[in-house]
C-alpha positions as CSV (number, residue, x, y, z in Angstrom):
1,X,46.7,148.8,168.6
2,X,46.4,147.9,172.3
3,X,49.3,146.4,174.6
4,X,49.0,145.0,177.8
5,X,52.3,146.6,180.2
6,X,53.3,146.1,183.7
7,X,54.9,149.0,185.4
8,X,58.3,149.1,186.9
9,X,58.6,149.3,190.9
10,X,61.0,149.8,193.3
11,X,61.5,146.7,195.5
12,X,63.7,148.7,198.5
13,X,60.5,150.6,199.2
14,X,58.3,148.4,198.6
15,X,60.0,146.7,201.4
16,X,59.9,149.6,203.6
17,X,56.2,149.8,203.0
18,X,55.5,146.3,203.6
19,X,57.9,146.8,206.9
20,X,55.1,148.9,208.1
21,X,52.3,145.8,207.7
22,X,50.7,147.0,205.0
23,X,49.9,143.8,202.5
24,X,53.4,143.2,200.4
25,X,51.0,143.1,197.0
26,X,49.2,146.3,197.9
27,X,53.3,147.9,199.0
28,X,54.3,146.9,195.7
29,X,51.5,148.5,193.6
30,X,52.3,151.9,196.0
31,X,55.7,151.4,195.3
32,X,54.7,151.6,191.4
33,X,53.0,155.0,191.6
34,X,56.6,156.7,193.2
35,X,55.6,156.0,197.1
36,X,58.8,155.9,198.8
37,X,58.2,156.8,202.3
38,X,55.0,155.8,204.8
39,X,54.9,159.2,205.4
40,X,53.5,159.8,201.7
41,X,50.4,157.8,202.6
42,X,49.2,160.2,205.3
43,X,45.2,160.9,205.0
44,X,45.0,163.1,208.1
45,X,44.5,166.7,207.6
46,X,47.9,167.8,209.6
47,X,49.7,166.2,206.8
48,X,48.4,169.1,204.6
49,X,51.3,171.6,203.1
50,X,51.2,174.6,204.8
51,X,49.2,177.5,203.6
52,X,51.8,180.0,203.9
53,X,54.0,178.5,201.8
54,X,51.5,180.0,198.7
55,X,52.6,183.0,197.4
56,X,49.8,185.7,198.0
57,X,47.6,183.9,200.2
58,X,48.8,186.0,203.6
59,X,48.2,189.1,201.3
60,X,44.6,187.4,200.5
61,X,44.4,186.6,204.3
62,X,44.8,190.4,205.5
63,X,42.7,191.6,202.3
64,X,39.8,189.4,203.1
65,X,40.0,190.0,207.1
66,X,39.8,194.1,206.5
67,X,37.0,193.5,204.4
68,X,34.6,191.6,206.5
69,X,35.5,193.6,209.4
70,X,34.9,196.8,207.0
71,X,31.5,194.9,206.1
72,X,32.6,195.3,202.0
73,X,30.1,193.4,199.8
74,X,31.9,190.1,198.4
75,X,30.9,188.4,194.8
76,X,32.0,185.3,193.8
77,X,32.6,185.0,189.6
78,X,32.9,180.9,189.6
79,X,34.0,179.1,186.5
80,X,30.9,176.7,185.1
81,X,32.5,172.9,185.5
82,X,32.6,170.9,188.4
83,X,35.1,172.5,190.2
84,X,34.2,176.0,189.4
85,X,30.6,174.9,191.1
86,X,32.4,173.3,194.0
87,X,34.7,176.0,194.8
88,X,31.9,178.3,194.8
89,X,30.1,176.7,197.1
90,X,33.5,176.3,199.2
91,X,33.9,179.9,198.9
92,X,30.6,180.9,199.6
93,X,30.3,178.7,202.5
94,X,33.1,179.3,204.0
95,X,33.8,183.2,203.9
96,X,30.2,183.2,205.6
97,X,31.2,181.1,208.3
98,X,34.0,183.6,208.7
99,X,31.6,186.6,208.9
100,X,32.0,188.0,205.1
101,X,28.7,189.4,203.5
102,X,28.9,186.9,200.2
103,X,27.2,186.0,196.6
104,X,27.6,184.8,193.8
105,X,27.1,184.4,189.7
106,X,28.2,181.7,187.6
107,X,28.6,183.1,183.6
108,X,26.0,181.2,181.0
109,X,28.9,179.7,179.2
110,X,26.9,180.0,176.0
111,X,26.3,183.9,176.7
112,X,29.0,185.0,178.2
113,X,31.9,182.5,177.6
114,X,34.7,181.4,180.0
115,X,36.4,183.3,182.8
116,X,36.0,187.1,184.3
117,X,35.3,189.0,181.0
118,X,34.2,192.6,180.9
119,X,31.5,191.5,179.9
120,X,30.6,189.5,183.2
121,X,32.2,192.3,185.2
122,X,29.2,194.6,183.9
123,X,26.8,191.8,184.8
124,X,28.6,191.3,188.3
125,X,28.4,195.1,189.1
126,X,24.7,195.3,188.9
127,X,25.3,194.2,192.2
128,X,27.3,196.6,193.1
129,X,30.2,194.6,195.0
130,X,32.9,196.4,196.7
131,X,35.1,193.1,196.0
132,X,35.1,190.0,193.4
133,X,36.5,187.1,194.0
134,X,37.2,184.6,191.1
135,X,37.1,180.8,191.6
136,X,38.8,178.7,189.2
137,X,39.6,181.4,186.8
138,X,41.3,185.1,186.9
139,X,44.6,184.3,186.2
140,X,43.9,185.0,182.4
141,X,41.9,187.6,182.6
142,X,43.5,190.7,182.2
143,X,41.2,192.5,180.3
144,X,38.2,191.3,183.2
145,X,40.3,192.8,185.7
146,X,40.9,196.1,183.8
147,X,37.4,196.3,183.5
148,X,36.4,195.7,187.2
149,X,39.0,198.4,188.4
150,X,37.9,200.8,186.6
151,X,34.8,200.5,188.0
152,X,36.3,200.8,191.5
153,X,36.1,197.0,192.3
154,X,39.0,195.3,193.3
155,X,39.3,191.8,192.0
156,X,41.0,188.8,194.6
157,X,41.5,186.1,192.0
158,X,41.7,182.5,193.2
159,X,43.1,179.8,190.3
160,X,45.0,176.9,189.2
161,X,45.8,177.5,185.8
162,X,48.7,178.2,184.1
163,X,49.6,182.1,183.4
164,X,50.0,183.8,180.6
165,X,52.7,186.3,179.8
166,X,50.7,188.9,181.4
167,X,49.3,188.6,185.0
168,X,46.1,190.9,185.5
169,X,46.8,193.3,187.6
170,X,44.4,192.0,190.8
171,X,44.4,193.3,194.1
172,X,45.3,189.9,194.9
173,X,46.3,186.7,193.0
174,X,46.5,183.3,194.7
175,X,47.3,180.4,192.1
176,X,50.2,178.1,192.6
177,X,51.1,178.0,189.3
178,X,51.7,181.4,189.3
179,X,55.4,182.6,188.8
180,X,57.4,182.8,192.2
181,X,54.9,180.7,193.7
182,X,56.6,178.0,195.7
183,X,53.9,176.2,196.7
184,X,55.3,172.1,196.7
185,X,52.2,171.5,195.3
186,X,51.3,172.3,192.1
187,X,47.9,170.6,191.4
188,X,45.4,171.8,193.8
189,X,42.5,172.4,191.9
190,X,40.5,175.4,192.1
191,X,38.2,174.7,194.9
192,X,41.8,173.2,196.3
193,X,43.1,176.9,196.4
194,X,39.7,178.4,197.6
195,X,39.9,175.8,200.8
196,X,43.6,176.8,201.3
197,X,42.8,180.8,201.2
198,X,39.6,179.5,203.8
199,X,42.5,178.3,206.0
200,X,45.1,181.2,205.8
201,X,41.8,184.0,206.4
202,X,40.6,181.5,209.3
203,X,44.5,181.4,210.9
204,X,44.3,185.6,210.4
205,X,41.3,186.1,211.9
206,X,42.3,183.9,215.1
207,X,44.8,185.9,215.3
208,X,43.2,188.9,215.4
209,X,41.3,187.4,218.1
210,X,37.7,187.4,216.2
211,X,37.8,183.5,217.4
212,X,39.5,181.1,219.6
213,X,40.5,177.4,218.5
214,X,37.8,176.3,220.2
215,X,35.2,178.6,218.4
216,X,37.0,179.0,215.5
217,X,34.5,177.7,212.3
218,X,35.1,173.7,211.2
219,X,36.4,173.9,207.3
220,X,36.9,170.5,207.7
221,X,33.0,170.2,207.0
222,X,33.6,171.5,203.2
223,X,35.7,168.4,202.5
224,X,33.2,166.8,200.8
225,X,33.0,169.2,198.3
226,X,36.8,169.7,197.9
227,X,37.0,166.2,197.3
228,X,34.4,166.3,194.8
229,X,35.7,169.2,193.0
230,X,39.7,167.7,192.9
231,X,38.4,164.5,191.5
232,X,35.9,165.6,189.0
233,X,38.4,168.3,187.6
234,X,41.1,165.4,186.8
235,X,44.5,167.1,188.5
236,X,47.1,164.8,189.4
237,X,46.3,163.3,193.3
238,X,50.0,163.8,194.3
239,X,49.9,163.6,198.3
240,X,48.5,166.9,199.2
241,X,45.5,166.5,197.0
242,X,44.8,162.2,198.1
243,X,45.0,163.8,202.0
244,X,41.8,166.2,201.0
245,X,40.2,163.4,199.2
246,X,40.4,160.9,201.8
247,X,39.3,163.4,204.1
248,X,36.4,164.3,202.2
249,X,35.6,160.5,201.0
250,X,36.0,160.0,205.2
251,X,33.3,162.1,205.4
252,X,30.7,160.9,202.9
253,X,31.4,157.1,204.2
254,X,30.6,158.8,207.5
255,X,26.8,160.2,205.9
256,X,28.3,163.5,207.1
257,X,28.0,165.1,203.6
258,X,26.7,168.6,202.2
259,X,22.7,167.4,201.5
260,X,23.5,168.3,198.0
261,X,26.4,165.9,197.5
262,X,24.2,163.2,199.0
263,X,21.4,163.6,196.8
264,X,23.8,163.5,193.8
265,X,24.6,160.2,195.4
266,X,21.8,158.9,195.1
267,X,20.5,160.0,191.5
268,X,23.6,158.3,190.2
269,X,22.7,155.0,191.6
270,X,25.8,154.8,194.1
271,X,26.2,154.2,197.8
272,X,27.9,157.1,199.7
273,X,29.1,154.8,202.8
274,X,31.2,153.1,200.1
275,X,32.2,156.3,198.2
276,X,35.4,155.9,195.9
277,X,37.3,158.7,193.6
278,X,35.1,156.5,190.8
279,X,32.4,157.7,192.1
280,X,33.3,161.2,191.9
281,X,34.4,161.3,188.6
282,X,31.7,158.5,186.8
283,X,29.2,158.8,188.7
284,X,28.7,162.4,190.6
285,X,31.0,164.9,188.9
286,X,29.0,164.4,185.5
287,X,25.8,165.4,187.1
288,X,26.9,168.6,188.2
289,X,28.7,169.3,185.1
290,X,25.8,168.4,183.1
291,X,23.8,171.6,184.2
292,X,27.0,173.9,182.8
293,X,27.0,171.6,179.7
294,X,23.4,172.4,178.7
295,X,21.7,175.2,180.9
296,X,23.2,176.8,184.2
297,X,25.5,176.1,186.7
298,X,23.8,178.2,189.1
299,X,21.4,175.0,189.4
300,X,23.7,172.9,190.4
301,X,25.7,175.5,192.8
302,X,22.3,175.7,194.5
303,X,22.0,171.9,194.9
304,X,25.7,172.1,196.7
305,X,24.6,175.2,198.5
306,X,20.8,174.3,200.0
307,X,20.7,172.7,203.5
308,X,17.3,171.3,202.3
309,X,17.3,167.7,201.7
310,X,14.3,167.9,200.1
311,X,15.4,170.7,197.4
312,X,19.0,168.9,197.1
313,X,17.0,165.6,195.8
314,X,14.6,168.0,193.5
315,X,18.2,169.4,192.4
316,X,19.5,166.3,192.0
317,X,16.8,164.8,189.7
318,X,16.6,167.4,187.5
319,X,20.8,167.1,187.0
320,X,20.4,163.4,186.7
321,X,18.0,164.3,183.4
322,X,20.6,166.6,182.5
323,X,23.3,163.9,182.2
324,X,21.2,161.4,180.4
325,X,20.6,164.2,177.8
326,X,23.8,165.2,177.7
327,X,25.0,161.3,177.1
328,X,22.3,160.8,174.3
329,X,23.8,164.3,172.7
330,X,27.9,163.0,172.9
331,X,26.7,159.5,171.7
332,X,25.2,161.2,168.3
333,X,28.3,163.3,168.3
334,X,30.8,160.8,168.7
335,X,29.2,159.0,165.8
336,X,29.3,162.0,163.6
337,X,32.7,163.1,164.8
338,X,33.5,159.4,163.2
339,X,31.8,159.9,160.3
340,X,33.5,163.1,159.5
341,X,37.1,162.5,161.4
342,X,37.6,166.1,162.0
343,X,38.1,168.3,165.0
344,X,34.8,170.3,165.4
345,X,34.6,174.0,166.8
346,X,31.4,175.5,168.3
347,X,30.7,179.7,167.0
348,X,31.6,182.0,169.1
349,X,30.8,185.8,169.2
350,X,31.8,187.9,166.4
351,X,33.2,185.5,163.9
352,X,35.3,183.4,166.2
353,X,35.2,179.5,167.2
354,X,35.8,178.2,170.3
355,X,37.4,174.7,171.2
356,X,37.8,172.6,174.2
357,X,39.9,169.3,174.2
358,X,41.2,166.8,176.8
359,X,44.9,165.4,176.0
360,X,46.5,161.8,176.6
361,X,49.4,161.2,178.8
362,X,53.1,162.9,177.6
363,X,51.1,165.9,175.7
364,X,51.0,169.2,177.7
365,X,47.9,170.3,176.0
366,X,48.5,173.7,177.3
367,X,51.8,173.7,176.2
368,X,51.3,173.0,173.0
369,X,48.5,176.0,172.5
370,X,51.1,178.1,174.1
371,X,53.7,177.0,171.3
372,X,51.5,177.5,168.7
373,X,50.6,181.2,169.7
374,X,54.5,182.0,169.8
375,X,55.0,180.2,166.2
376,X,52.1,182.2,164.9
377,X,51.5,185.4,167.0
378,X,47.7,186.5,166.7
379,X,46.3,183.2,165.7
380,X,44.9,182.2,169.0
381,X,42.5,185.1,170.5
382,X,42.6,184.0,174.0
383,X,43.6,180.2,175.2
384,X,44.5,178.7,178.9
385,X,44.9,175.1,181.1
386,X,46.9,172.7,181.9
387,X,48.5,169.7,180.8
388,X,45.5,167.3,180.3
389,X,42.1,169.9,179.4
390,X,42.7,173.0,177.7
391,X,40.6,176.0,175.6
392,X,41.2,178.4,172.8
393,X,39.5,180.7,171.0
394,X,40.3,181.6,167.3
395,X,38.6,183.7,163.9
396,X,36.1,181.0,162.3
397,X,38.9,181.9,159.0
398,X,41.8,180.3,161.1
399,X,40.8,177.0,161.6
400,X,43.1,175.5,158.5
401,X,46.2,177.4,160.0
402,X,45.3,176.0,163.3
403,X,45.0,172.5,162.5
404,X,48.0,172.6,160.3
405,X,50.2,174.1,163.4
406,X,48.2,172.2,165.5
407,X,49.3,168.9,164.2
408,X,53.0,169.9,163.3
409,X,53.4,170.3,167.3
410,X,51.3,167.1,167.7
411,X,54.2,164.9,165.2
412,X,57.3,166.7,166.6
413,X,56.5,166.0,170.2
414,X,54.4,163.0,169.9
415,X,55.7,159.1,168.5
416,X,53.6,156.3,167.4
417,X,54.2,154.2,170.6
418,X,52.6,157.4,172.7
419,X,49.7,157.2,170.4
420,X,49.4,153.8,170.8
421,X,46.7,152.4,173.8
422,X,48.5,151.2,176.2
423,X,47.3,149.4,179.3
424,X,49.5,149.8,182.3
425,X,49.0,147.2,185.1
426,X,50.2,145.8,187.9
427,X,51.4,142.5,186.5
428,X,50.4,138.7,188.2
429,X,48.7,138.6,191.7
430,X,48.1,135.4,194.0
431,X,45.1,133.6,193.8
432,X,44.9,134.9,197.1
433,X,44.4,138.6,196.6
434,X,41.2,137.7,194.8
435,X,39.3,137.9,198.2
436,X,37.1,140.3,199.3
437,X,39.3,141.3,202.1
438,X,42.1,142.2,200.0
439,X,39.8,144.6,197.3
440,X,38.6,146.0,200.8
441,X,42.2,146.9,201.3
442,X,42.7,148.6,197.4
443,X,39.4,150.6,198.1
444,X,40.3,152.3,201.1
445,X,43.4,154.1,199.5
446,X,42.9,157.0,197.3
447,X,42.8,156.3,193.5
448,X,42.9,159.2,190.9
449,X,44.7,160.8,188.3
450,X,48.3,160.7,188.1
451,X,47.8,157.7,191.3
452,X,46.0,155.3,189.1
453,X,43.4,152.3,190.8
454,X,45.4,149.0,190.5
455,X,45.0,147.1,187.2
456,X,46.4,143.4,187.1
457,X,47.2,140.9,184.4
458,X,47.4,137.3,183.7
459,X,47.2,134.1,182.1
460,X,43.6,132.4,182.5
461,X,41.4,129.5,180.7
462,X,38.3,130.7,179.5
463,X,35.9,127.6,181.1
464,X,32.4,129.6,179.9
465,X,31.4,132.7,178.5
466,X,28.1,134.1,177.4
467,X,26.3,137.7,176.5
468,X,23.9,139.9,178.9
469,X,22.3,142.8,176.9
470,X,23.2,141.7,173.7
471,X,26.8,143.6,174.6
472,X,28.3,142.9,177.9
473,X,30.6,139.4,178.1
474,X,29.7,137.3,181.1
475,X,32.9,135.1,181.5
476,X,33.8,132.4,183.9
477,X,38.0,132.6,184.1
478,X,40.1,129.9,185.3
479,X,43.6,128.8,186.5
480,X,44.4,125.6,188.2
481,X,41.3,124.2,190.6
482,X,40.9,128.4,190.7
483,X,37.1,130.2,189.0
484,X,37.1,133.5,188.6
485,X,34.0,135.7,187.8
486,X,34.2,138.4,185.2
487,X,32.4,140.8,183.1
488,X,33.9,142.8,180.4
489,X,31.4,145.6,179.9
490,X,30.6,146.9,176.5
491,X,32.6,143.9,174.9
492,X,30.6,141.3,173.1
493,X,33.2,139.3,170.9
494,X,33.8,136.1,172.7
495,X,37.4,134.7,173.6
496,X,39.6,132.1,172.6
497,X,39.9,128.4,174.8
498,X,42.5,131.3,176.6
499,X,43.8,134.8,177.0
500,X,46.1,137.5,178.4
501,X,43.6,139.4,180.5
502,X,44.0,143.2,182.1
503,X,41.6,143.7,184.6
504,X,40.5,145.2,187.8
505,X,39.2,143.2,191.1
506,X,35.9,144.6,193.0
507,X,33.3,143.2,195.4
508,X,30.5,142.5,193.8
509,X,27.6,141.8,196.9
510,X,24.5,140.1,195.6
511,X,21.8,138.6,198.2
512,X,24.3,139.5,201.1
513,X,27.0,137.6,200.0
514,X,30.1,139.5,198.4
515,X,32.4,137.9,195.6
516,X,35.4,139.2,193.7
517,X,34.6,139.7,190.6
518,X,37.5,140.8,187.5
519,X,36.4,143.9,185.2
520,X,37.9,143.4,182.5
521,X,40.1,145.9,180.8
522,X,41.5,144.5,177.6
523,X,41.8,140.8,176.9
524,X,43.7,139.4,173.9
């Protein structure tokens, strides 16, 4: 079952954000995602939290300093999504514009599995670091750690994910989800945190006098990548993470972009100088994700890390075959996960499965592992996350317990109206809002998780309708002496003489001449 709702908004501050000239309509939809203030919509990097507000990161600061100015070998361990391969590249980047001596590996997540293991430590000390860093993992890896100091090699982890009940005992930990962390923010990402530990070593380092503010290294030119990290990972854009995505979409509409994010650009068909958070997550993040889904993210850390344009594009191409593999694989999953209506687990090492999911608004995924492993200690081998994506690992013979305690969280915290599809919109606009102008206006704010792109609904005549492809519905909309153009894509059942329509607005150009055209949602 579907249903078409209209979120609730405050109309005292959407009055104090339409007091400050933005357009009443777009105020209202802010006001609808919790804005109270103008000073929530700041995009300019001295709106940022503070760094040292982080628990750890001064300690990280001082670690890192002594050990570039001791010339200790730094390794990167980076997790194998998006933002692992981002913040990598962040870290990597960065700590050599500060002066560190820096690599990096990226586990084979088919070899070696998720996060610092001993096993990776072994692999990471044939390089025989003096110091690794993690990147979007570490804060579960106790057994990693205790592996890597008792090799003599101190671990700095940098993570978002929630903690278990047993911190590994790091020579550092920055993660501001960790406990007594009191960080506003709790949804950087992980390449969020790497940039925030950049700034903290940067500020130490100034003030050690290795630079001046004047020669001190621009971070601000790893936006891009922080941007496509935050988005691609799906955390929640509260106002800390939509100031380093508009900085970083700031810079891509600017062409001042990594020559590996550019290239990724342009294998997925879009246009950088008009970059959106859709983008990101539909059209660039998959790309890069593709090469940890079926080979190695090392390929696609190199395409962020290569100043070649050349090799970014070669990168690039070969990432863009990735995803259309990896499309054609989930399409022949998804039908056989529908055939079969069962939660499927790949093998793991040693008689054990291993599970990934993604969760639905109202279900702390995480959460719900983490209750399950108290209900039923020893049933879960190792899981971690947060509230929307999630992993475990359990013995191939536990499955049926799993599911069964799986499901009885799932039906106490969950009630039929969550599990219903529900689209939330923005209710009625003017016919005046469907100008070009105005979908200009929704595009230039950051859209994203938790901060969700405007959706509207309303009453129309259906005046013509027809079928492209033999499964997209080509409509033409009215109300009044109004037409609307629309398209509702993958949708090929034709309307009634009228219908309750939920749909988004975007500037469609064609021959130089740009009309608003409705994507439609959900019509009934």
């Amino acid at each position: 079952m579907t249903k078409i709702a209209v979120r609730s908004f405050s109309t005292e501050n959407a009055g104090k954000l339409a007091g400050i000239g933005l357009h009443p309509t777009l105020a209202r939809i802010l006001s609808a995602r919790g804005v109270r203030e103008p000073a929530e919509l700041a995009t300019e990097l001295p709106g940022l939290l503070p760094p040292a507000a982080m628990k750890g990161i001064d300690h990280a600061a001082t670690y890192l300093a002594d050990a570039i100015a001791a010339g200790r070998r730094l390794l990167i361990v980076a997790d194998y999504d998006c933002d692992g391969a981002t913040a990598c590249a962040v870290g990597v980047r960065g700590l050599r514009m500060l002066g560190a001596r820096i690599d990096y590996i990226v586990p084979n997540r088919f070899e070696y599995g998720y996060g610092l293991t001993p096993e990776i430590v072994a692999l990471a000390a044939k390089q025989q670091p003096d110091v690794i860093v993690t990147v979007d993992n570490g804060i579960a890896s106790v057994d990693g750690v205790a592996a890597a100091n008792a090799l003599g090699i101190d671990v700095v982890v940098t993570d978002h994910h929630l903690p278990g009940d047993q911190l590994p005992e790091a020579a550092v930990i920055v993660n501001p989800n960790q406990p007594g962390c009191e960080f506003p923010s709790k949804n950087l990402a992980g390449v969020g945190v790497m940039f925030y530990v950049l700034l903290a070593l940067r500020a130490e380092l100034r003030r050690r006098g290795v630079f001046d503010a004047q020669s001190q290294p621009r971070l601000d030119t790893l936006l891009d990548l922080v941007a496509l990290g935050t988005v691609a990972d799906v955390v929640k854009l509260d106002s800390n993470n939509r100031i380093l995505v508009a900085q970083g979409l700031k810079r891509m509409r600017a062409g001042r972009m990594h020559a590996g994010v550019a290239a990724l650009f342009r294998a997925a068909g879009r246009e950088a100088t008009r970059a959106n958070t859709f983008d990101l997550g539909f059209g660039v993040g998959p790309r890069l994700n593709a090469a940890g889904r079926l080979a190695d993210m090392s390929l696609g850390i190199e395409c962020l890390l290569t100043d070649d344009a050349n090799r970014a594009w070669e990168i690039a191409q070969e990432l863009d075959g990735m995803n259309r593999e990896r499309r054609d694989i989930e399409a022949g999953m998804q039908q056989e996960a529908l055939q079969i209506l069962e939660f499927t687990f790949a093998p793991g090492d040693e008689d054990t499965i291993k599970g990934s999911g993604r969760s639905i608004p109202g279900f702390h995924l995480r959460d719900a592992l983490d209750l399950v492993s108290k209900r039923h200690p020893g049933l879960l081998k190792k899981f971690g996350g947060h509230a929307m994506a999630a992993g475990l690992t359990l013995g191939a013979d536990s499955f049926g317990q799993f599911m069964e305690a799986f499901e009885a969280v799932g039906r106490e915290w969950l009630s039929d109206e969550q599990l219903a599809r529900v689209i939330e919109t923005d209710g009625d606009i003017e016919d005046a809002c469907f100008s070009p102008e105005f979908v200009s206006l929704l595009e230039q704010q950051v859209w994203g998780q938790g901060f969700p792109a405007p959706t509207f609904c309303g009453e129309f005549d259906v005046l013509r309708q027809s079928v492209l492809k033999g499964k997209h519905l080509k409509l033409q909309l009215g109300r009044g002496s109004q037409r609307f153009d629309a398209i509702w894509f993958n949708h090929a059942n034709s309307l009634g003489a009228s219908a309750l329509v939920a749909y988004r607005l975007d500037n469609n150009t064609f021959n130089g001449i740009t009309r608003v055209q409705m994507v439609i949602e959900h019509a009934q």
